[in-house]
BALOBA-1460 file (C-alpha; in Angstrom, 3 decimals):
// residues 326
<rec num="1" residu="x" x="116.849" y="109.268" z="79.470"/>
<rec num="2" residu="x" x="117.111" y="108.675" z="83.129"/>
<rec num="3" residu="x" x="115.202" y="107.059" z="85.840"/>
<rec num="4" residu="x" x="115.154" y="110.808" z="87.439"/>
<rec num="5" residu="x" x="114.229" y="112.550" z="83.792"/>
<rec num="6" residu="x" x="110.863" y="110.865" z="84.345"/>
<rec num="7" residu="x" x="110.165" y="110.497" z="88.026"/>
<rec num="8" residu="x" x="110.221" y="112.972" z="91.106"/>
<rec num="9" residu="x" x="112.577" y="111.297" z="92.962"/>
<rec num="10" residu="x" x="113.747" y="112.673" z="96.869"/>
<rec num="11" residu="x" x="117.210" y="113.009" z="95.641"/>
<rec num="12" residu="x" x="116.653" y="115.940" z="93.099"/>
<rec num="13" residu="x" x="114.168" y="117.372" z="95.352"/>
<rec num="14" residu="x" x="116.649" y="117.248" z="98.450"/>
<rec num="15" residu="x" x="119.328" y="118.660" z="95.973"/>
<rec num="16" residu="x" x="116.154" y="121.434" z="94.613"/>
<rec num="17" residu="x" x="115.877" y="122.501" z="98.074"/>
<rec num="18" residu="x" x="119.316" y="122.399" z="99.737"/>
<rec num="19" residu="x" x="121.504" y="123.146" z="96.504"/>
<rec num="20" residu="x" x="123.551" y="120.108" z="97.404"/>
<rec num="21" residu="x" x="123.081" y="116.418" z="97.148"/>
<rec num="22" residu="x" x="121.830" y="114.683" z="100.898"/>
<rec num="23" residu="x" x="121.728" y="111.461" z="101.870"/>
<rec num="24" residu="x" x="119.249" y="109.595" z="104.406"/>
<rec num="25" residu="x" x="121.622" y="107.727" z="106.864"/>
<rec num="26" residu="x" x="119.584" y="105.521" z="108.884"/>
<rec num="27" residu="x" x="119.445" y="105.329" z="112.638"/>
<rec num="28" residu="x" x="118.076" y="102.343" z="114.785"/>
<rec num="29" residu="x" x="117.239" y="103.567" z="118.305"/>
<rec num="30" residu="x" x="116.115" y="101.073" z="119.722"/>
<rec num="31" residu="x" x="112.355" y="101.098" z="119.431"/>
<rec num="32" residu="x" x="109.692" y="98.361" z="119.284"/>
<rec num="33" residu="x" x="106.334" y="98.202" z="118.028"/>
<rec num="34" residu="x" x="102.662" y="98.190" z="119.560"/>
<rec num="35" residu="x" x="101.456" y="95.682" z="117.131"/>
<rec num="36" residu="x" x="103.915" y="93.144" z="118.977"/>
<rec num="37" residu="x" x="103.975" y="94.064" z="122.684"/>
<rec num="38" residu="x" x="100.328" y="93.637" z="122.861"/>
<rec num="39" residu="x" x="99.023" y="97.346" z="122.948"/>
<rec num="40" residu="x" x="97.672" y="96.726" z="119.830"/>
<rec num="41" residu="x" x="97.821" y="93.069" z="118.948"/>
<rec num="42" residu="x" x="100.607" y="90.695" z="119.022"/>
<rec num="43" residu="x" x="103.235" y="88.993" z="116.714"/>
<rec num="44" residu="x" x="103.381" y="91.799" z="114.357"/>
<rec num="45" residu="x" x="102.338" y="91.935" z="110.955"/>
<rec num="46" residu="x" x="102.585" y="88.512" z="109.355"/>
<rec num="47" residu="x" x="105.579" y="90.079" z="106.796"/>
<rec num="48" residu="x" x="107.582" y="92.028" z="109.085"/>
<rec num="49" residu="x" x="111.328" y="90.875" z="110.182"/>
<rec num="50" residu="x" x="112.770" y="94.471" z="110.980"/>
<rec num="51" residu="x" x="116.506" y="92.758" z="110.467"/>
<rec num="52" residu="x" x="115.779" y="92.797" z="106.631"/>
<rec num="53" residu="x" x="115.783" y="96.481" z="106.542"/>
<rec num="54" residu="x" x="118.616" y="97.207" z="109.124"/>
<rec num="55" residu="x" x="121.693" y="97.960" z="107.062"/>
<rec num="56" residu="x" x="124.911" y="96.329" z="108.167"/>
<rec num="57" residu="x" x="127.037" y="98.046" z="110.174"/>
<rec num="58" residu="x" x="124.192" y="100.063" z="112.752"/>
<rec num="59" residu="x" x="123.797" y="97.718" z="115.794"/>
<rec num="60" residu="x" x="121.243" y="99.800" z="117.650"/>
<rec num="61" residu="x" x="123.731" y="101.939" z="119.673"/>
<rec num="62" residu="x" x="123.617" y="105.641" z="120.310"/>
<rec num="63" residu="x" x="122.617" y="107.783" z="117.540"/>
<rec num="64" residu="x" x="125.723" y="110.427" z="117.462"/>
<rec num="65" residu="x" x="127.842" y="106.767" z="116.530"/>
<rec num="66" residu="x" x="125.904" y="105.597" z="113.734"/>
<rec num="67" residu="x" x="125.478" y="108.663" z="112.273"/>
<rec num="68" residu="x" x="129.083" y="109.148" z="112.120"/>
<rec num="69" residu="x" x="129.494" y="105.603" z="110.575"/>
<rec num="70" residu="x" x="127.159" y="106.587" z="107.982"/>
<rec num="71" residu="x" x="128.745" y="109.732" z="107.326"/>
<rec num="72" residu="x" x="132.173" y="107.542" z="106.723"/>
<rec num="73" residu="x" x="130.394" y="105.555" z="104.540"/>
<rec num="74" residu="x" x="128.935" y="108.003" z="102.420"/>
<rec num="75" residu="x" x="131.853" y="110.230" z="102.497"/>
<rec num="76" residu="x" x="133.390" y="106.823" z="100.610"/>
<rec num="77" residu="x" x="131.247" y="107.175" z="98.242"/>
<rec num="78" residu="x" x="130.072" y="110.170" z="96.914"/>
<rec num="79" residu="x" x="131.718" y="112.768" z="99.250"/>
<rec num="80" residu="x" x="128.436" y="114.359" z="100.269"/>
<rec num="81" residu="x" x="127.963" y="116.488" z="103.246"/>
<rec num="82" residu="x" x="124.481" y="116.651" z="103.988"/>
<rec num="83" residu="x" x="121.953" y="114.046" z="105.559"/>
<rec num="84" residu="x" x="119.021" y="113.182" z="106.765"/>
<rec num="85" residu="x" x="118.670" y="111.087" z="109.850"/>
<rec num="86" residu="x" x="116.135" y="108.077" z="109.198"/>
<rec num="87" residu="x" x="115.060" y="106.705" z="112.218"/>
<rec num="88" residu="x" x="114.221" y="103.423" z="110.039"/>
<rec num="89" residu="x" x="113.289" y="100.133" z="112.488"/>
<rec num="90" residu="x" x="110.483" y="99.629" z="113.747"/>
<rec num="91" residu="x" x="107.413" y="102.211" z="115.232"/>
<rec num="92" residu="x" x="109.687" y="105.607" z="115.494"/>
<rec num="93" residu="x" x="107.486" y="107.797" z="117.468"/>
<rec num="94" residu="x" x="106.636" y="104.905" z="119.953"/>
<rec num="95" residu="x" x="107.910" y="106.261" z="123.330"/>
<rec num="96" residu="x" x="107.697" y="109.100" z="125.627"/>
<rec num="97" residu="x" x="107.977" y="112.664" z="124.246"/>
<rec num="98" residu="x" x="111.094" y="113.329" z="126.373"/>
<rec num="99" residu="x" x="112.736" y="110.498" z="125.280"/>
<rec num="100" residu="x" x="112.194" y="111.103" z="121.560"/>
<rec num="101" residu="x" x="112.775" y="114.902" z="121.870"/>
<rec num="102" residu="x" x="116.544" y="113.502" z="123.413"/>
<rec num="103" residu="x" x="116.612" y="110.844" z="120.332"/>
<rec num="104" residu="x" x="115.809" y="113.573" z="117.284"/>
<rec num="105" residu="x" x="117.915" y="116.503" z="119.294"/>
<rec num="106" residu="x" x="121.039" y="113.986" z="119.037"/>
<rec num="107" residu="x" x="120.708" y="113.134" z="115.597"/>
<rec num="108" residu="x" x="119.917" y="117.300" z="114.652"/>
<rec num="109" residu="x" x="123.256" y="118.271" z="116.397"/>
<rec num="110" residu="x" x="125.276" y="115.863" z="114.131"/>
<rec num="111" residu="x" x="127.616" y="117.330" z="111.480"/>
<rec num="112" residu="x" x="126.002" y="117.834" z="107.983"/>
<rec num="113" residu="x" x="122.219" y="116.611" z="109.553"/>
<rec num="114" residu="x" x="119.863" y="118.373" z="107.869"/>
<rec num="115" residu="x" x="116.830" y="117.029" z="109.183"/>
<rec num="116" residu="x" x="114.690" y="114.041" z="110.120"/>
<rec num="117" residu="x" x="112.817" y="111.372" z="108.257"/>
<rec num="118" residu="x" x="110.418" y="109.472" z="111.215"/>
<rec num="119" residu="x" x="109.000" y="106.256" z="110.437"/>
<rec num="120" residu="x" x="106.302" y="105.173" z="111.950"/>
<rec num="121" residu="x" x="102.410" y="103.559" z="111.937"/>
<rec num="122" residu="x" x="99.694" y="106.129" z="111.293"/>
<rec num="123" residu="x" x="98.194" y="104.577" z="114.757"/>
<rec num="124" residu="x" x="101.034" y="105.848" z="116.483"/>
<rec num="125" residu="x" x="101.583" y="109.601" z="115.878"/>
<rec num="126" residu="x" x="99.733" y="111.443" z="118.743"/>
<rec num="127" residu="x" x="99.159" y="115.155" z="119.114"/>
<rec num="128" residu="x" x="102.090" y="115.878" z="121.063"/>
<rec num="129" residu="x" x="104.835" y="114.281" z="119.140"/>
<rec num="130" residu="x" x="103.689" y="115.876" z="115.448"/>
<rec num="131" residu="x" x="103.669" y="119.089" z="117.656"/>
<rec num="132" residu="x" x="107.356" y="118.449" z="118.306"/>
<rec num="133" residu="x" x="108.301" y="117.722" z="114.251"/>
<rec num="134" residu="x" x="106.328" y="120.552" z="113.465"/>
<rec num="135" residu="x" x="108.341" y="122.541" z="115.943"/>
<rec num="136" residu="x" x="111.612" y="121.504" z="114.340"/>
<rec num="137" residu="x" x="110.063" y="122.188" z="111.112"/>
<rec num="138" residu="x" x="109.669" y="125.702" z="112.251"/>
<rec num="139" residu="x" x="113.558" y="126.000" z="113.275"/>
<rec num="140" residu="x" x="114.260" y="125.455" z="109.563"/>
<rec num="141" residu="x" x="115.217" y="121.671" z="109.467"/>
<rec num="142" residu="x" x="113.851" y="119.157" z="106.682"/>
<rec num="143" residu="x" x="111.197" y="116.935" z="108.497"/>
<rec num="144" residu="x" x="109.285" y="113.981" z="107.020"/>
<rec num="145" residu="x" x="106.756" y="112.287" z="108.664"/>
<rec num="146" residu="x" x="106.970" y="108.742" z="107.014"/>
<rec num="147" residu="x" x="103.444" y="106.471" z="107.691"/>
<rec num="148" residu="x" x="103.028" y="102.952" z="106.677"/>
<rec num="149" residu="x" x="99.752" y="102.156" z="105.153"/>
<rec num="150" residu="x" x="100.921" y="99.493" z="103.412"/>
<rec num="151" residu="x" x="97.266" y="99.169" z="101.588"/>
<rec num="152" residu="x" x="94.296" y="101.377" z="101.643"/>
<rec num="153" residu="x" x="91.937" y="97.613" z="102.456"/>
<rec num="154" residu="x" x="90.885" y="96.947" z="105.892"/>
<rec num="155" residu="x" x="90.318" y="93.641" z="104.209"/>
<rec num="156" residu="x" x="94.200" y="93.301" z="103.574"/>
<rec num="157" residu="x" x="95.303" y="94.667" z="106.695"/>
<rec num="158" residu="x" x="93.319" y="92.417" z="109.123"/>
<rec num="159" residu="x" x="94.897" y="89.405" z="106.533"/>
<rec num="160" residu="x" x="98.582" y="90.707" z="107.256"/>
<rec num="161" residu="x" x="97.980" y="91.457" z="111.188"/>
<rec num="162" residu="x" x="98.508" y="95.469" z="110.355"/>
<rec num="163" residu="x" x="96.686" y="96.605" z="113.777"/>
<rec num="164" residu="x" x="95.138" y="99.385" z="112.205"/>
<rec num="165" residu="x" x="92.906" y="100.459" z="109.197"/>
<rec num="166" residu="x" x="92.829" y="103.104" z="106.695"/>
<rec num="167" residu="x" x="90.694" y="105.624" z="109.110"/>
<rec num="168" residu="x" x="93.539" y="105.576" z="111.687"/>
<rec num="169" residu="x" x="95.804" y="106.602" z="108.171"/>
<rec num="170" residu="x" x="93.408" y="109.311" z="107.269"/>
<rec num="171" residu="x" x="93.214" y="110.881" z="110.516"/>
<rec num="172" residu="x" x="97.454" y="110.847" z="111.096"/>
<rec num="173" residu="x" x="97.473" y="112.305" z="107.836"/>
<rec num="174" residu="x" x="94.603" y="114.893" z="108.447"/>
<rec num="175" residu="x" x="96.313" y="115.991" z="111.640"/>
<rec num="176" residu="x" x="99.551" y="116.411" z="110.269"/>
<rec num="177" residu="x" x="98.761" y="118.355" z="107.297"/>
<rec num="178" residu="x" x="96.708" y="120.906" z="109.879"/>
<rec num="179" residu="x" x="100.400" y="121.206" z="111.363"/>
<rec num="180" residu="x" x="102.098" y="121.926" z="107.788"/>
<rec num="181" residu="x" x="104.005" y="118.689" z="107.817"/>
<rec num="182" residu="x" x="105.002" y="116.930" z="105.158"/>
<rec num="183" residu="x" x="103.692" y="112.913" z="104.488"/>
<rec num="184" residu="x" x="105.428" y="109.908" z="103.081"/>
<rec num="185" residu="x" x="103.409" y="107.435" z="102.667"/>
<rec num="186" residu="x" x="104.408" y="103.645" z="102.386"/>
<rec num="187" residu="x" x="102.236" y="100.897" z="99.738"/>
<rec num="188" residu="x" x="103.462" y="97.480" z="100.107"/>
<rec num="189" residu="x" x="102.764" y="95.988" z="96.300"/>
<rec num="190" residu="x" x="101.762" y="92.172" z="96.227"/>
<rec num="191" residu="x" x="100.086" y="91.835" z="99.855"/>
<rec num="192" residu="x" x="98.178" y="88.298" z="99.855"/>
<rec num="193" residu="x" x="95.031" y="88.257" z="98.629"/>
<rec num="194" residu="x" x="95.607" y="91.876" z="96.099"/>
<rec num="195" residu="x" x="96.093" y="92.269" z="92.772"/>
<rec num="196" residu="x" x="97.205" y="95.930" z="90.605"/>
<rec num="197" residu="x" x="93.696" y="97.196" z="90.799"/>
<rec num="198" residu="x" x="94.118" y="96.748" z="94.814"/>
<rec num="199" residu="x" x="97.267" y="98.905" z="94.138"/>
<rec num="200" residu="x" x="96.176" y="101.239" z="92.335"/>
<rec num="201" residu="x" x="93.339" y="101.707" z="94.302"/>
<rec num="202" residu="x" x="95.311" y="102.176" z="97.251"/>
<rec num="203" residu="x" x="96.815" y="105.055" z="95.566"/>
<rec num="204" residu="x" x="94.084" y="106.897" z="94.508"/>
<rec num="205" residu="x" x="92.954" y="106.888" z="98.021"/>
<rec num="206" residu="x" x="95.764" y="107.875" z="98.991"/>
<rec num="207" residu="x" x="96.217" y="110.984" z="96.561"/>
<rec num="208" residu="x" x="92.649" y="111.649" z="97.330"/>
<rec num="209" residu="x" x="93.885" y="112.184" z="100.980"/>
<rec num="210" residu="x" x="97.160" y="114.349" z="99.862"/>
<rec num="211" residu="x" x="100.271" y="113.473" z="100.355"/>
<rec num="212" residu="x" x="103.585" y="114.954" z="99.400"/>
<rec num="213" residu="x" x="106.013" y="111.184" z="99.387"/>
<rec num="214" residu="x" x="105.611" y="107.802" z="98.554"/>
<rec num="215" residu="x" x="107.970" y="104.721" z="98.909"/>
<rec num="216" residu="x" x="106.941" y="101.390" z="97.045"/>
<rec num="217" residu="x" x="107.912" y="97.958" z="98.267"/>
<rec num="218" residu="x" x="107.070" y="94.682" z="96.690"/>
<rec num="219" residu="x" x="106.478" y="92.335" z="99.305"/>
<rec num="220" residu="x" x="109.022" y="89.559" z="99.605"/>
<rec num="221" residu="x" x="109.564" y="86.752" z="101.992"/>
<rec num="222" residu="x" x="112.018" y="86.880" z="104.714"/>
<rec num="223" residu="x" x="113.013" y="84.648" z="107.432"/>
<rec num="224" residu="x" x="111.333" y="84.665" z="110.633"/>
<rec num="225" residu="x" x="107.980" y="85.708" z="109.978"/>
<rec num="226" residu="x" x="104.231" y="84.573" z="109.326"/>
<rec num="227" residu="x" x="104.618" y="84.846" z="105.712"/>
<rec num="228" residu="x" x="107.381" y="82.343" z="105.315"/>
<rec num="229" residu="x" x="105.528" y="79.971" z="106.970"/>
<rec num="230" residu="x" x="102.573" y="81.040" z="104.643"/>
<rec num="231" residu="x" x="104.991" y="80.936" z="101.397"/>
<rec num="232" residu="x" x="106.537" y="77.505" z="102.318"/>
<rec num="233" residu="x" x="103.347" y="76.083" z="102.755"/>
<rec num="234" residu="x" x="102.357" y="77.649" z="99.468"/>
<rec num="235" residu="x" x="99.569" y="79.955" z="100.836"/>
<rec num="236" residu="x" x="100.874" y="82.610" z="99.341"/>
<rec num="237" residu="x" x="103.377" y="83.551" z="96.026"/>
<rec num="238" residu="x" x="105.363" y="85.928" z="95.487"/>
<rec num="239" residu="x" x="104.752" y="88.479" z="92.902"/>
<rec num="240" residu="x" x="107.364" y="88.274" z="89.481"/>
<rec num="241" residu="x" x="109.452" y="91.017" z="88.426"/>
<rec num="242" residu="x" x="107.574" y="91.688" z="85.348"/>
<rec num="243" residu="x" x="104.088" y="92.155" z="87.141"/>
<rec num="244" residu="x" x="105.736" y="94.363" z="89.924"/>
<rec num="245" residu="x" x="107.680" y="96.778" z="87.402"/>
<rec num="246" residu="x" x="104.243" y="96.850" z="85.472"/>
<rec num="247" residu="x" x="102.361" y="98.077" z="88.419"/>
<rec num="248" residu="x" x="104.736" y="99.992" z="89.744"/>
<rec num="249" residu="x" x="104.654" y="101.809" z="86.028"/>
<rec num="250" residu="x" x="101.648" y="102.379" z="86.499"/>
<rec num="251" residu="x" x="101.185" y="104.114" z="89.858"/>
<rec num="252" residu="x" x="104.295" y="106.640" z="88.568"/>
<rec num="253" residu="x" x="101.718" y="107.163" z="85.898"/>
<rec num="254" residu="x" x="99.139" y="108.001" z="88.240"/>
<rec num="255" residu="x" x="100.828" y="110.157" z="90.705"/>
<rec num="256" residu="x" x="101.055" y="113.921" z="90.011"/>
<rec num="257" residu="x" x="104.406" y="114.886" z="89.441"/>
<rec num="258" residu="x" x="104.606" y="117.319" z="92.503"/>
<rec num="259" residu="x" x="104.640" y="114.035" z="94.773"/>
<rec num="260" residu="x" x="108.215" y="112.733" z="95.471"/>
<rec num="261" residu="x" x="108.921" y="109.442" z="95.099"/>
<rec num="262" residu="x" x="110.810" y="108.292" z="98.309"/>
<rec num="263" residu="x" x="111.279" y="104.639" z="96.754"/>
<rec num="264" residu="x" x="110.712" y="102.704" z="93.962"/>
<rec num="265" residu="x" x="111.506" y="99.272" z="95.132"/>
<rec num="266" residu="x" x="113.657" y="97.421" z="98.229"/>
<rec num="267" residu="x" x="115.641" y="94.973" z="98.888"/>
<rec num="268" residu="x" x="116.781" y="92.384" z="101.274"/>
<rec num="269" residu="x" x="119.386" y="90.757" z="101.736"/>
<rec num="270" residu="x" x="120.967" y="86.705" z="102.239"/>
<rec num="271" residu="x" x="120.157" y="85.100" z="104.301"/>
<rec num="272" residu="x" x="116.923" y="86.464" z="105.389"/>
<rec num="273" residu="x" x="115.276" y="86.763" z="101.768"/>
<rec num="274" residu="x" x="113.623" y="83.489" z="101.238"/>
<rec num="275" residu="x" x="111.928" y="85.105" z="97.824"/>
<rec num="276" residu="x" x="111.376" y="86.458" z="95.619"/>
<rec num="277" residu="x" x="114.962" y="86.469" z="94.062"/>
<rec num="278" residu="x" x="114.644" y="89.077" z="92.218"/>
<rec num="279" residu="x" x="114.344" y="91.324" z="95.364"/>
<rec num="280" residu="x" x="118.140" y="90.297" z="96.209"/>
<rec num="281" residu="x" x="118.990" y="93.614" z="93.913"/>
<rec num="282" residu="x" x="117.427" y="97.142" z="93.604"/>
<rec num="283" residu="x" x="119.050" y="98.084" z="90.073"/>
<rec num="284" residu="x" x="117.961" y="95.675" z="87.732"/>
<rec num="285" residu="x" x="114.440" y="96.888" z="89.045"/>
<rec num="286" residu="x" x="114.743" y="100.448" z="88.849"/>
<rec num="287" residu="x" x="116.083" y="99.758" z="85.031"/>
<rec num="288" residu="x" x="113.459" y="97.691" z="84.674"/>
<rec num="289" residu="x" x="111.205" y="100.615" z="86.008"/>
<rec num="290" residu="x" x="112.707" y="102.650" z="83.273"/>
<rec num="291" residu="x" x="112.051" y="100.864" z="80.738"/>
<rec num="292" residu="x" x="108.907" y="99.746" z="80.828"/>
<rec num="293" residu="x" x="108.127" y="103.965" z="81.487"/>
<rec num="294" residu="x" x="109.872" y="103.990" z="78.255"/>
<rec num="295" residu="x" x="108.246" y="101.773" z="76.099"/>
<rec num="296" residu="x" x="104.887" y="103.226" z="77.433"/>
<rec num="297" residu="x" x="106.924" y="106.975" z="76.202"/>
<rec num="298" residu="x" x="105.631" y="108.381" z="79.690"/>
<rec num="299" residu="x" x="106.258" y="109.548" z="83.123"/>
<rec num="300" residu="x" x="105.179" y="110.608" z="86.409"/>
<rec num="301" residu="x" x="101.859" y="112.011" z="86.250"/>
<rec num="302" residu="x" x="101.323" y="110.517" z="82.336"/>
<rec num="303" residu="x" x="97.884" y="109.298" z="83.231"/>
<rec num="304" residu="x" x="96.468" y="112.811" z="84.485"/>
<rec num="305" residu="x" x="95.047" y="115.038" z="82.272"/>
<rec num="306" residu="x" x="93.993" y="118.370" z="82.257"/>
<rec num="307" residu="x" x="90.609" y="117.860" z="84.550"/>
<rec num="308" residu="x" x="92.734" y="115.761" z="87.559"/>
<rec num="309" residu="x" x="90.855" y="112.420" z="86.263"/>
<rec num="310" residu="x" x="93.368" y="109.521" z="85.367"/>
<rec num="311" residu="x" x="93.558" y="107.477" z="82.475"/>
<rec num="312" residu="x" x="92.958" y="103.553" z="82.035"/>
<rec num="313" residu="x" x="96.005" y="101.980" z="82.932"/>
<rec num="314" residu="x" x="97.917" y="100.508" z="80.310"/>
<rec num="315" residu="x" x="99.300" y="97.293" z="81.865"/>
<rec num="316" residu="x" x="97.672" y="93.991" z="81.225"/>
<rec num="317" residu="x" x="96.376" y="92.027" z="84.199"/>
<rec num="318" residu="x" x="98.614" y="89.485" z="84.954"/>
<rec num="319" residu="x" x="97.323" y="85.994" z="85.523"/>
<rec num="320" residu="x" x="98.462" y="84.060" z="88.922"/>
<rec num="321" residu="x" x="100.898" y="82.583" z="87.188"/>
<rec num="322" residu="x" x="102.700" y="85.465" z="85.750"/>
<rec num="323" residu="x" x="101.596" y="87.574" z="88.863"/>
<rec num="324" residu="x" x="103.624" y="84.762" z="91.307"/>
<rec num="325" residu="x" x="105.957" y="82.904" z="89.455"/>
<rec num="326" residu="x" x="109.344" y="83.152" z="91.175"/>
């Protein structure tokens, strides 16, 4: 059995909707963020080094060009026609309206672009810009509005220099939801200071508040931020494979199976990933995912029963050691 027989991932539901398979081909326009130009704090959240999630090959220049060097790649690869533009670094709705309507029109009148996926911070999406996605949503294309939470703990987010709490979250997702938009939204496993329960918590917040995606990261160490300096110090440790597959098992478990899973895991790559190694690789993780669904004989949803209330997790709580051991 497959990864996909027992999770709700976006690629069946993209193929579900569309008949055809789509791919996300990520765009970096040039953006920056309000948690580093001092509207809302300064030098960014203490884990954030936006080169370790720009793919090789986009270097920031107009959108119609990297979409058409994504579209070479993936044409490469699996032959598929169909995208989604992911406007990826940094705080994607962080500009004028004019000069984001320009942005998203580009990337809409590209060959094969279906529709958008907008990353951004939940602090960030005012009336006037979910008015515009919901207008495009209207026309017929495929928009996701993707918000990084990151945790549901105001605690946790003051520790990693987030900029904003979990009402600013509530209130993007509140107001996007009264627009018909649909919500990705991002959980960062392994922050400092959290353990699974602070995951899973997170989540059940998080379903409490609807939302219709999720990606999950484990948090790993790159170059050029606050939490190297924390991790070489040894303030903080990084979380092992074992005890991130075993919570990530367990929110899958948790999650209704309507919700699409955006992401199960990510990656960065040499040299910026100072640890954990295992993070160097998205496979052996999402077989690892697998797996341990497998040996549990579940899936998505496996902890809900018939009433909506969730079952008692079945991972065991991981001591530091296991939880940080590289």
């Amino acid at each position: 059995m497959a990864l996909t027989d027992r999770v709700h991932t976006l690629g069946t539901a993209l193929r579900a909707r569309h008949g055809t398979r789509v791919h996300k081909l990520t765009v970096s326009a040039g953006f920056v963020c309000p948690n580093m130009d001092g509207t809302r704090g300064r030098g960014g959240c203490t884990f954030c080094n936006n080169a370790s999630f720009s793919p090789q090959g986009y270097d920031g220049g107009a959108v119609a060009r990297q979409l058409a060097a994504g579209r070479a790649v993936i044409a490469r690869r699996t032959g598929a026609r169909h995208y989604l533009a992911y406007f990826q670094a940094y705080t994607n709705t962080y500009a004028e309206l004019e000069r984001l309507r320009a942005l998203y029109d580009e990337a809409l009148a590209q060959p094969g672009v279906l529709g958008l996926a907008i990353g951004t911070r939940p602090d960030c999406v005012p009336d006037p810009v979910l008015d515009l996605l919901a207008a495009y949503r209207d026309r017929g294309h495929a928009i996701w509005l993707e918000l990084g939470l990151q945790s549901a703990f105001d605690e946790t987010l003051a520790r990693v220099n987030r900029g904003h709490g979990f009402a600013e979250y509530l209130d993007a997702v509140h107001r996007a939801h009264a627009r018909g938009l649909d919500v990705c939204t991002h959980l960062i496993i392994g922050l400092p200071g959290e353990t699974g329960v602070h995951a899973r918590e997170t989540l059940g917040r998080v379903l409490e508040a609807g939302t219709e995606g999720l990606k999950l990261h484990p948090l790993h160490v790159v170059r050029g931020t606050r939490l190297a300096q924390d991790w070489r110090a040894g303030a903080y440790r990084t979380w092992s494979r074992e005890a991130y597959v075993a919570t990530a098992a367990d929110l899958i478990e948790m999650t209704p199976p309507e919700v699409i899973f955006h992401r199960l895991t990510a990656t960065a790559r040499a040299p910026l990933l100072l640890a954990p190694h295992w993070c160097s690789g998205k496979w052996r993780v999402l077989n690892a995912i697998e797996a341990e669904l497998a040996r549990r004989g579940t899936r998505q949803g496996g902890c809900l029963t018939r009433d909506g209330a969730t079952c008692l997790n079945r991972s065991p709580e991981f001591t530091n050691h296991e939880v940080y051991s590289l």
